[in-house]
C-alpha positions in Angstrom: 0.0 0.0 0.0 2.9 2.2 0.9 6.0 3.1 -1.4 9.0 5.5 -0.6 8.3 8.7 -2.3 10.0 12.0 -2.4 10.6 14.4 -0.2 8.1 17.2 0.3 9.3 20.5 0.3 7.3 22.1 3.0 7.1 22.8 6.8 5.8 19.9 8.4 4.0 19.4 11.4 6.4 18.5 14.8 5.8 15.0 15.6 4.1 15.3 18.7 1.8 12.8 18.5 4.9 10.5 18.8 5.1 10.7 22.8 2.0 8.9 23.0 3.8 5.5 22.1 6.8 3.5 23.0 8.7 3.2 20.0 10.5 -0.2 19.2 12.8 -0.1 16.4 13.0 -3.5 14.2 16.6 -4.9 13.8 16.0 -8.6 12.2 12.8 -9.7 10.6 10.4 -10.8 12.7 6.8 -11.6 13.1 4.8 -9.2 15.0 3.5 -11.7 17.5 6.7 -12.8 18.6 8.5 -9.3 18.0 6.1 -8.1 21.0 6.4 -10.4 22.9 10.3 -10.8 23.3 10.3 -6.6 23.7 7.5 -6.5 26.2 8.7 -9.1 28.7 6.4 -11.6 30.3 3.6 -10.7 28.5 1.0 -13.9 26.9 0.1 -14.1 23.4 -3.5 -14.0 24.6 -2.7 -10.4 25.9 -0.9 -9.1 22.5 -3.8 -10.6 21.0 -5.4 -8.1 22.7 -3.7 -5.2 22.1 -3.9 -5.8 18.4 -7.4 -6.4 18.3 -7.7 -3.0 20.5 -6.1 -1.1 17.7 -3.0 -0.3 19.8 -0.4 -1.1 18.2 1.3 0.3 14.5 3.6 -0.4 12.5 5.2 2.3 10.9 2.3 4.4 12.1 0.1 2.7 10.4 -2.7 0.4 12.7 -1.9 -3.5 12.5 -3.8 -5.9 13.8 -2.5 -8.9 12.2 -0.5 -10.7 14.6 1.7 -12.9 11.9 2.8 -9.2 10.2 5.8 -9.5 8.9 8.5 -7.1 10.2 11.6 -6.0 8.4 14.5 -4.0 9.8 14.4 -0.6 9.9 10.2 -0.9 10.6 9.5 0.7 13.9 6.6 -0.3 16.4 4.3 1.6 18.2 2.6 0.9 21.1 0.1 3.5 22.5 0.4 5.0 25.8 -3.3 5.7 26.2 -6.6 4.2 26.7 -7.5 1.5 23.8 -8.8 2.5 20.6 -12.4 1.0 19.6 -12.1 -0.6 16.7 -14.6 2.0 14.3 -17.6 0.5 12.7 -20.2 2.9 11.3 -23.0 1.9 8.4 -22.1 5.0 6.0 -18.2 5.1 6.7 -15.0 2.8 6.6 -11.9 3.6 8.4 -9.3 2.4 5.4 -6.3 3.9 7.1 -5.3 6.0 10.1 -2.0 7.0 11.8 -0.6 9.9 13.9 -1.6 12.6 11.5 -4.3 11.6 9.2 -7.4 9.1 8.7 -8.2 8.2 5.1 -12.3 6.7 5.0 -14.8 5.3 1.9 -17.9 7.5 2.4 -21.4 5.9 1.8 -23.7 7.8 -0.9 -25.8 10.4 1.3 -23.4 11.5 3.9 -22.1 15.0 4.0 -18.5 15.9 4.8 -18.2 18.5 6.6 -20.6 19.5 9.4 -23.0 22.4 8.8 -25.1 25.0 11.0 -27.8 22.7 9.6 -26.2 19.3 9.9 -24.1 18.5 12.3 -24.5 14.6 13.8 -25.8 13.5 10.2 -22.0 14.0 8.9 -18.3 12.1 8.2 -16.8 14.7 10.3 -19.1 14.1 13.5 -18.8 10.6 13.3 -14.9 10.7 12.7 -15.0 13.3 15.8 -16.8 10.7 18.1 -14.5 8.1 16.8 -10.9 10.0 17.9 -12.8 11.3 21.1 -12.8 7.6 22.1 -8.7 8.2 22.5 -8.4 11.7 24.2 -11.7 13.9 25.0 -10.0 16.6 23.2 -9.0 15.0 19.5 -11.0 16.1 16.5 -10.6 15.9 12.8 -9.6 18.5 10.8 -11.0 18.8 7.0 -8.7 18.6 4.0 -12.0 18.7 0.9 -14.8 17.0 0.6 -17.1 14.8 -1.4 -21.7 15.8 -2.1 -22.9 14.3 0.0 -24.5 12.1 -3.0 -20.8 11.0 -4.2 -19.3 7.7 -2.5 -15.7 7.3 -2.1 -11.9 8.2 -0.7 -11.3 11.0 1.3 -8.8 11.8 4.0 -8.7 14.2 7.0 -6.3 15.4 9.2 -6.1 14.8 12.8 -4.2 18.0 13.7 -4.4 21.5 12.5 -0.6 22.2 11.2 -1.3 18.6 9.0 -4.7 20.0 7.5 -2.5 23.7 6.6 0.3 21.4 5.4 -2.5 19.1 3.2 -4.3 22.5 2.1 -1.9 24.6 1.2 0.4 22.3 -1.1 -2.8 20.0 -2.2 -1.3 20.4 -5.6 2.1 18.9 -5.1 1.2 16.5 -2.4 -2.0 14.9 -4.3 -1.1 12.9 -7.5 -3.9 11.1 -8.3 -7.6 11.6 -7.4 -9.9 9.9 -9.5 -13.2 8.7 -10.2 -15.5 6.5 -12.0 -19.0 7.2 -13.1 -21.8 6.2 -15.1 -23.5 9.0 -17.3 -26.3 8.9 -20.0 -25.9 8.2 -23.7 -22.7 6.8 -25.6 -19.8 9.0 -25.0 -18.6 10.1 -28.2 -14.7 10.2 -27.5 -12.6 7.3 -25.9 -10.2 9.9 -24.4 -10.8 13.6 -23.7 -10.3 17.2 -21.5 -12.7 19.1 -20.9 -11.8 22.6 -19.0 -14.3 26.3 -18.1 -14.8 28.1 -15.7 -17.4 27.2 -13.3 -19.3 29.7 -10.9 -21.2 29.0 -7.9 -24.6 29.5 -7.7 -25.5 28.3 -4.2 -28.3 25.7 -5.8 -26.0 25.1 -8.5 -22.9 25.6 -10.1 -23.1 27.4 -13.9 -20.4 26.9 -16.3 -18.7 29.1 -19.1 -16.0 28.5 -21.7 -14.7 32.2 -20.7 -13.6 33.6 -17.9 -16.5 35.9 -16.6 -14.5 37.3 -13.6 -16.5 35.1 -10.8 -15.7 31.4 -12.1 -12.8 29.4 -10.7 -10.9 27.5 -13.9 -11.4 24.0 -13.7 -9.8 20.9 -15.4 -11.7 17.5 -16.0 -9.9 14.7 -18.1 -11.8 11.6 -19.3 -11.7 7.8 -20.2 -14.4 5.8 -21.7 -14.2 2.4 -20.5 -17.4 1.2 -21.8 -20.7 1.5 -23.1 -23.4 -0.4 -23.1 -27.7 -0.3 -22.4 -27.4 3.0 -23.7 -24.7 4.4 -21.0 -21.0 5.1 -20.3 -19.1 4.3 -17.9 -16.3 6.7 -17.2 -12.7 7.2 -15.7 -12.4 10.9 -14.2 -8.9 12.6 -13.3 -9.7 15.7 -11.8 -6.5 18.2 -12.6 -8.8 20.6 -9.9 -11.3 20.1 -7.5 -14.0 22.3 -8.1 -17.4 22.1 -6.6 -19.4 20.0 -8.9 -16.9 20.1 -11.1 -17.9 16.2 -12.6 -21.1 16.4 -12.4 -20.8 20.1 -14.1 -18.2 19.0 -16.9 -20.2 15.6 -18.2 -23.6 17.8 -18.9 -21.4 19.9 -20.5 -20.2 17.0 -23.0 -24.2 16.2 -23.3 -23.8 13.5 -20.9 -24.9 14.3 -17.6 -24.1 12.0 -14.7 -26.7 9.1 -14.0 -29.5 10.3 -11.4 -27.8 13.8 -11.4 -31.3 15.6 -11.9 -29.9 18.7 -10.8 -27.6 19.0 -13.7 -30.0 17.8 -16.3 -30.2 13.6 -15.7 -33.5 12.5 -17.1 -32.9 8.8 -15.1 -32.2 7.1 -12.2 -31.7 3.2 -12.2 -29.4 3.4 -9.5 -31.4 5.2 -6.5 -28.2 7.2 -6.3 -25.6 9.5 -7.9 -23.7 7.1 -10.0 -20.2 8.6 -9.2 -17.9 7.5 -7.0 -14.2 8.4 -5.7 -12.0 5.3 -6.3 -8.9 6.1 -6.0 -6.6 8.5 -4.2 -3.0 8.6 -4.1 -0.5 11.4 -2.1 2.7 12.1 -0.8 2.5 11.7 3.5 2.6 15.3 4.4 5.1 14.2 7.2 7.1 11.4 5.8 6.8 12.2 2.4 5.3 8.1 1.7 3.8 7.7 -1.7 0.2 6.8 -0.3 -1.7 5.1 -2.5 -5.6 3.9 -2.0 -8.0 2.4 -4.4 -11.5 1.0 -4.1 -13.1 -1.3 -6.3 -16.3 0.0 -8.8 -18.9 -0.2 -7.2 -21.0 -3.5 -8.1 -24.1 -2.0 -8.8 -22.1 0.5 -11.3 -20.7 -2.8 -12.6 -24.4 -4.5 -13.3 -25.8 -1.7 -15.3 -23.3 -1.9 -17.5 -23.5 -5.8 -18.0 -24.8 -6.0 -21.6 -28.4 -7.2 -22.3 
């Protein structure tokens, strides 16, 4: 999941999250069972067990719970300090990865974000909140960007405020990949294609021109058909920005708006749902500078309207 990437050339956040563990560095391979238990003297197997189905221990900051993990030397293992973390479980939201800094999470169709003055327990950030509370009554997450609330898929946030500045303010260099997949109406014309304008927002809706009108924000939309079939298109998205809307916006543009987008001129809804979805997102660690790198599958239900009839 993880590769050694490149430096990034940025102020980063002091580790001080770090005192919360005792750090054991890894000098021989090892498995993480036995690793444990020859550093934490005299303790049982049935207690490790514990601790790794508690979501105490990481490996290289990253949350293991496998207790045949394979060590290598120059790994380094955590052990927290604190009171045990539960493991998460929520209906709409799945913890994919969390360490010191950051939590990355595949959001459910029909969750918002980001709290709001009209929604606040109804969101990914409350929940993630009530989840890192469970560790220290003070923790909260920190929001990098977001997904509609009808759009499924990746999305990280930062579990201090010096990571989210870090995140925000060199999203460009940090983020190399974020893409999507979709299902919109009709047969896309092109295999391949960019589409770019400047898009305004309209509170209920974002508008889009081909010139700059002063208001709109330029955006940057590139496109792969992967197939068509039942009279739709299944689609590849690399977003170049991250405009509001900017999907949904760019494929009624082309003539093809995004299945069950009504707002942006979808005429049908087989799914129930928005059929778009964030599948993968990859990003340099704003601390370590790690080539992160997450990927989802298509969702199946994108996968069976496009079965041919």
């Amino acid at each position: 999941m993880m590769a050694k990437g490149r430096k990034i050339d940025v102020d980063r956040p002091k580790a001080r999250a770090a005192s919360r563990y005792t750090i054991y560095n890894v000098t021989e391979p090892a498995e993480l069972m036995d690793f444990l238990m020859k550093k934490l003297a005299g303790i049982s197997r049935n207690k490790v067990k514990s601790l790794l189905s508690n979501r105490v221990i990481l490996v290289d900051n990253v949350i293991t719970t496998q207790y045949n993990f394979a060590l290598k030397p120059g790994m380094k293992v955590q052990v927290t300090k604190g009171k045990h973390n539960h493991e998460f479980k929520h209906p709409m939201l799945k913890l994919v990865y969390e360490d010191a800094y950051l939590i990355v999470v595949e959001k459910k169709e029909g969750l918002l974000s980001v709290s709001t003055d009209h929604q606040k327990e109804r969101t990914a950030q409350h929940i993630l909140n009530d989840y890192v509370k469970r560790t220290h009554r003070f923790n909260r997450v920190f929001v990098v960007h977001r997904l509609d609330r009808e759009t499924s898929g990746l999305m990280m946030y930062a579990k201090d405020e010096k990571t989210q500045h870090t995140l925000r303010d060199n999203w460009h260099q940090i983020v190399t990949d974020r893409r999507y997949v979709s299902i919109v109406s009709g047969d896309m014309e092109r295999d391949y294609g960019t589409i770019e304008s400047w898009l305004t927002d309209r509170k209920l809706y974002v508008s889009s021109s081909m010139v700059d009108n002063g208001e709109g924000k330029f955006a940057i939309t590139h496109y792969k058909t992967i197939k068509r079939a039942n009279g739709y298109s299944l689609m590849e998205l690399d977003l170049e920005t991250g405009r509001k809307n900017q999907i949904r916006v760019h494929m009624a543009d082309l003539g093809h708006p995004v299945v069950g987008d009504q707002r942006y001129g979808s005429e049908c809804d087989p799914l129930g749902r928005l059929a778009l979805h964030a599948f993968k997102l990859c990003f340099y660690h704003p601390v370590t500078g790690e080539l992160m790198e997450f990927e989802t599958p298509y969702p199946s239900a994108f996968k069976s309207l496009m079965l041919r009839k």
